[in-house]
C-alpha positions in Angstrom: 90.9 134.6 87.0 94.1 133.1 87.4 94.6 129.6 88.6 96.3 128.5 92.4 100.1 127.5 92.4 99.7 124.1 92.1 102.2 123.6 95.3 100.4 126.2 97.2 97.0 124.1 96.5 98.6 121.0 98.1 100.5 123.1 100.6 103.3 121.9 99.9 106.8 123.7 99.1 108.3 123.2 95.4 111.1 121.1 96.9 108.7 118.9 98.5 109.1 115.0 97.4 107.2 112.7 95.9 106.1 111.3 99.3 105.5 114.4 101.2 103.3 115.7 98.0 101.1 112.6 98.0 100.7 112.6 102.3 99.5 116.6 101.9 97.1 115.4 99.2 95.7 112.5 101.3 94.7 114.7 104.0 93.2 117.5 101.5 91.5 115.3 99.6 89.8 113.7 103.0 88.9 116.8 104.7 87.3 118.2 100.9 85.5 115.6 99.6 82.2 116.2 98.5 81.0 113.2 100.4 82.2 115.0 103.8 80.6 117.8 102.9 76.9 117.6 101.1 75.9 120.9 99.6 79.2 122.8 99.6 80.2 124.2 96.4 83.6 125.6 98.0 84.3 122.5 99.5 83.6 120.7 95.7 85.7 122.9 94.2 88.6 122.8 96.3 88.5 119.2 95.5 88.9 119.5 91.9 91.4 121.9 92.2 93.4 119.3 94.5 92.8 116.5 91.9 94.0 118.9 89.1 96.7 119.5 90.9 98.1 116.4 91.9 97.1 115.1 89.0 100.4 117.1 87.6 102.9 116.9 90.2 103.0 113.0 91.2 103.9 112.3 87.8 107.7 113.5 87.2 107.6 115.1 83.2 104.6 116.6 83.9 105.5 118.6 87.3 109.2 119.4 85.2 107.1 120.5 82.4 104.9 122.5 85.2 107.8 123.9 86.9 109.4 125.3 83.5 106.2 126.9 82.2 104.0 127.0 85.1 99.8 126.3 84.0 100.9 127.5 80.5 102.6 123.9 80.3 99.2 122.3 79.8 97.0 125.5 78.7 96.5 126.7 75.0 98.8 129.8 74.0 101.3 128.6 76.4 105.2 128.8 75.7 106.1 126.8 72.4 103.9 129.0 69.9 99.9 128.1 69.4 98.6 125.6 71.4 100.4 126.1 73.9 103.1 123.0 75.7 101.4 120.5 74.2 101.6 121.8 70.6 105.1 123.2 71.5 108.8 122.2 69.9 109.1 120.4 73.4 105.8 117.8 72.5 106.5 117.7 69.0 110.0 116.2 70.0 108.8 113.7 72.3 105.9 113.2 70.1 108.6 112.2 67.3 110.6 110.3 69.7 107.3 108.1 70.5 106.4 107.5 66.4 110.2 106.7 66.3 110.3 104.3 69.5 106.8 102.9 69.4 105.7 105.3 72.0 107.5 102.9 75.1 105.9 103.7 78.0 105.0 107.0 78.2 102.4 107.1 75.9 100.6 103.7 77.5 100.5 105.7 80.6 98.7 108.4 79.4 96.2 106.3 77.5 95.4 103.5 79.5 94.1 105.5 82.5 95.3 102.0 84.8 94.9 102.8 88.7 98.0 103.6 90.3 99.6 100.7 92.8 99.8 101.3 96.3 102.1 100.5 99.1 101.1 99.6 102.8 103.7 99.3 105.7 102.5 96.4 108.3 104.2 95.6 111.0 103.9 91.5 112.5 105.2 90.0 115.1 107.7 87.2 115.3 105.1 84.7 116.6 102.9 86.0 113.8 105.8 85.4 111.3 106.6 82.2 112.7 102.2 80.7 112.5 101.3 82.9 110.0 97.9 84.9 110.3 95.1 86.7 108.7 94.6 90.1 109.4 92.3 93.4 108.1 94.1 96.3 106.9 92.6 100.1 107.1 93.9 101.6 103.2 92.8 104.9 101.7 92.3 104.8 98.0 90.3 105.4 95.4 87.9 103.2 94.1 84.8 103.5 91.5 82.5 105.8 91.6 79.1 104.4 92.6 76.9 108.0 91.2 78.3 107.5 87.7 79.4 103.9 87.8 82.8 104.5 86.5 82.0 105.8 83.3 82.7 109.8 84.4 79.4 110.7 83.2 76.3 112.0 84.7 73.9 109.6 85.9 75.7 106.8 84.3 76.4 108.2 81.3 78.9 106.6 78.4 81.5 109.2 77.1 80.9 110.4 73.6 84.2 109.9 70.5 86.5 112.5 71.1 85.3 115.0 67.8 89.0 116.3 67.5 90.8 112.9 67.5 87.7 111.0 66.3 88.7 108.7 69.0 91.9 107.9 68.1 93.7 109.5 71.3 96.1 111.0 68.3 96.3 113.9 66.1 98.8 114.6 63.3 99.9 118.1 62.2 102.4 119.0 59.3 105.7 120.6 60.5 107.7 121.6 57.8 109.4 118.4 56.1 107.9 116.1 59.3 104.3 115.0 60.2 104.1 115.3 63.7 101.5 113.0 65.8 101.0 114.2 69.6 98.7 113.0 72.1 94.8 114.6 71.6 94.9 117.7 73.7 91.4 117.5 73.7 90.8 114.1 75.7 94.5 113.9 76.7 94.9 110.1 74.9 91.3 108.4 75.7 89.9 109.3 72.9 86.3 109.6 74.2 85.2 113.0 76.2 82.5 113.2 79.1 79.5 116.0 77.8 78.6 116.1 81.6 80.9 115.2 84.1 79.7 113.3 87.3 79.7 116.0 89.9 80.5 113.3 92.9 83.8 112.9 91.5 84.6 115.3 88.7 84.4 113.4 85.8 87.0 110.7 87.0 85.0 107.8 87.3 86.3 107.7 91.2 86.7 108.7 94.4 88.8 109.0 97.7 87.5 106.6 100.4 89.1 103.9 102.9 88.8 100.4 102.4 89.1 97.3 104.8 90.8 94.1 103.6 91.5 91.1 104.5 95.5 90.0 104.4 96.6 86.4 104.9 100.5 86.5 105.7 102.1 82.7 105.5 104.1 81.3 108.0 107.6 81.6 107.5 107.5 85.3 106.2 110.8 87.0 106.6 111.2 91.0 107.3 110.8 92.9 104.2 108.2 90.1 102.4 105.9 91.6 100.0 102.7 90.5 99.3 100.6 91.8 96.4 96.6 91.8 96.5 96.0 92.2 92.7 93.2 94.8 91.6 93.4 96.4 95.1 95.3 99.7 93.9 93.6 102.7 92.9 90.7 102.3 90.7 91.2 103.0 87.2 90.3 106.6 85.4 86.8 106.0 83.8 86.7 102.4 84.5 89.4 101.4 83.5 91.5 98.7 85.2 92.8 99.2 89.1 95.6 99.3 90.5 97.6 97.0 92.4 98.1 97.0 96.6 101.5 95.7 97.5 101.8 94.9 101.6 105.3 95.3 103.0 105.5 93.4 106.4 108.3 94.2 108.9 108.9 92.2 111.7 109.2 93.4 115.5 112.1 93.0 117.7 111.3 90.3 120.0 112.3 90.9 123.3 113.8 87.1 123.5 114.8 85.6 120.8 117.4 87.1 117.3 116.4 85.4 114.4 118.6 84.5 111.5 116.8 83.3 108.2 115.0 79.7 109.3 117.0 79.4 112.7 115.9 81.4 116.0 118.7 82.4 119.2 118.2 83.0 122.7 121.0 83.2 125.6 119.8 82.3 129.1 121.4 82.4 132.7 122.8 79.2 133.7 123.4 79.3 138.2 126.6 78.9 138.7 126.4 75.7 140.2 124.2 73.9 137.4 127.0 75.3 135.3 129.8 73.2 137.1 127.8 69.9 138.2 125.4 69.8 135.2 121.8 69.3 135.4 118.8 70.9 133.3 117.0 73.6 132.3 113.2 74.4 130.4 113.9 77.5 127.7 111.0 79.1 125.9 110.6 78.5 122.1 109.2 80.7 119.3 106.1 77.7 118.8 105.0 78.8 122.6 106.4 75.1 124.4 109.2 74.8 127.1 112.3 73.1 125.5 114.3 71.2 128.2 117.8 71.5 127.6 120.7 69.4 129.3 123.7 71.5 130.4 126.5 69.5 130.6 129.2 69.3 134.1 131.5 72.3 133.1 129.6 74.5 130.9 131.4 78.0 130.4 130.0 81.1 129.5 129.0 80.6 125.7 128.6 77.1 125.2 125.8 76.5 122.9 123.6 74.0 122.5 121.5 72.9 119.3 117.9 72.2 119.6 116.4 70.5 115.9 113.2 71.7 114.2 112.9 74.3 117.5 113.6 77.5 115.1 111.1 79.2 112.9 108.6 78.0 110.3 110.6 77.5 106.4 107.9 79.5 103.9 105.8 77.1 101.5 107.0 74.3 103.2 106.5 71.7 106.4 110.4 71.7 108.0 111.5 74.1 110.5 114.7 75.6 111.2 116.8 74.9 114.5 117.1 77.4 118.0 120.6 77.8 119.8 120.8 78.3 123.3 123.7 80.2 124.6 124.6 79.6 127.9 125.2 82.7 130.0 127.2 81.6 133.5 125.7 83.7 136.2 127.5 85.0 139.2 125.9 84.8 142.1 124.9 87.7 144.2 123.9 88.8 148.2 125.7 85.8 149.1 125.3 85.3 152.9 128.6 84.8 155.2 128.5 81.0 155.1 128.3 81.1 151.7 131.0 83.8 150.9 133.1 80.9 153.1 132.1 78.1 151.2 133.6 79.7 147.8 136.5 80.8 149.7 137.1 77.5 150.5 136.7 76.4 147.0 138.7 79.1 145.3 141.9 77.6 147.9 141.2 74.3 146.6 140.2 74.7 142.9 142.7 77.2 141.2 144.3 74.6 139.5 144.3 73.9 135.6 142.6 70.6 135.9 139.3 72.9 137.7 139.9 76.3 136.0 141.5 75.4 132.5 140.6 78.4 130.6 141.8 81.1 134.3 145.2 79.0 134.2 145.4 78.9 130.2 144.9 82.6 129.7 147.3 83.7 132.8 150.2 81.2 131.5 149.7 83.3 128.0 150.6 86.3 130.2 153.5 84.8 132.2 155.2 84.2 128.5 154.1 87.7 127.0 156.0 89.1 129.5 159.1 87.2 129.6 159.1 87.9 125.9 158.8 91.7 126.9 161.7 91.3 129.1 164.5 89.6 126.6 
């Protein structure tokens, strides 16, 4: 019986990316897993046939290899003359280029069977940045199989040497003038094979579940900080080593205060008559106190003031950045009658340089820029 399209498996399209490939296989996976669903052979082996496919497409040669030759890419008799991809003119290149270049990289991939890292998006607060704060995190992985272990095998079971490779994770065959070594088709690399596969996970050594962890983000933390929990990542294939889970933190807009590396701004409305005869004012700061700030006789719109050590926290140390205050002259509004005479009184007796420098200095600027016009 022929085998699924791989992208019509994960219900994806063959454009899909790399992200929307591993989201569709997420949810699969979930609603599939033999855990969620005791008893059902259908449900068991749509799960394998999810793993099996994934398994090929999130890694980029081998989908490439896939969408060239289809399941033939990793099937015996395949395209490349007997056994199939892997013993094809395409392998035996690579598998040359490897002997050649001591194998970098690609090879330690497919041997190692090392869990694959993980990224998880958390969004803080400023606050939060600013104190720092421990917090759990919600992250769907895989980790060890309890039924097996880790080992893959049935009740626990060790896997046996690999009688093609003799559990080297290599075979060499004579081509021509060249002695070609490729990966073991028969235990893809390990070297060891499972006799009986666990049938909670399929002979993997693990399984899809969530986990809840504990993250402690340091005070001071800008946007885009990563923090790495070691050994949190996917578990390894057959026990071997996990993964590593990487948090990305991204800090909210506040709805106060801009921050700028270790120093925090806020603007705030200054009456118009604390503006001209002085006095103070109490501004909020990112630790949660009341700052008092003295505005000087004759602020303007824009003035700022510096307030020391009121800015944010300074990571893996005790000092703290400053906060600038931005004055903001406000304009008065639903003025009553008496009032709207009061400042009609003062606007006859005030527009004068010595009471409105900047008014007088801007409409002299005028007065010459059109004199100039006229010459």
């Amino acid at each position: 019986m022929a085998k699924t399209d791989y992208y019509s498996t994960l219900n994806v399209d063959r454009n899909a990316a790399a992200d929307e490939i591993k989201k569709s296989y997420r949810k699969l996976a979930m609603k599939f897993h033999p855990d969620r669903n005791p008893g059902d052979k259908n449900s068991e082996k749509k799960f394998k046939e999810l793993n099996e496919a994934y398994e090929v497409l999130k890694d980029d040669e081998k989908r490439a290899a896939y969408d060239r030759f289809g399941h033939a890419a990793f099937e015996q008799g395949g395209p490349g003359g007997p056994g199939g991809f892997e013993g094809g003119f395409a392998s035996g290149f690579a598998d040359i280029f490897d002997e050649m270049f001591g194998d970098f990289g690609r090879r330690g991939q497919q041997t190692s069977g090392r869990g694959a890292d993980l990224r998880y998006n958390l969004e803080i607060s400023l606050e939060d940045a600013y104190q720092g704060k421990t917090t759990k995190v919600r992250v769907p992985t895989s980790v060890r199989c309890d039924s097996c272990k880790g080992t893959g095998g049935e009740g626990g079971a060790a896997p046996g040497t690999c009688g093609t490779c003799q559990g080297h994770g290599r075979v060499r065959a004579q081509s021509g003038f060249f002695t070609v070594e490729r990966t073991c088709p028969n235990c893809q690399g390990t070297g060891q094979v499972i006799k009986t596969p666990c049938k909670s996970c399929g002979g993997s050594g693990r399984v899809q579940k969530e986990k809840t962890l504990s993250v402690t983000i340091p005070a001071g933390v800008e946007d885009g900080t990563r923090i790495r929990l070691a050994g949190e990542g996917q578990a390894g294939l057959r026990g071997a080593s996990s993964g590593d889970l990487y948090i990305f933190l991204t800090i909210q807009p506040h709805r106060i205060f801009q921050r700028d590396g270790a120093n925090i701004y806020v603007r705030i409305p200054i009456p118009m008559a604390t503006a001209a005869l002085g006095g103070t004012v109490e501004v909020p700061s990112v630790d949660g106190t009341l700052a008092r700030v003295t505005i000087p006789e004759g602020t303007q719109s824009g003035n700022q003031f510096r307030l020391r050590g009121k800015g944010m926290s300074v990571l893996r140390s005790k000092s703290r950045g400053d906060m600038f205050v931005q004055a903001m002259v406000e304009t008065p509004v639903n003025l009553t009658r008496k009032q709207k005479e009061m400042l009609r009184e003062l606007e006859k007796e005030g527009a004068t340089a010595k009471h409105s420098p900047e008014s007088h200095g801007f409409f002299n600027k005028v007065k010459d820029l059109w004199e100039d016009l006229k010459e």
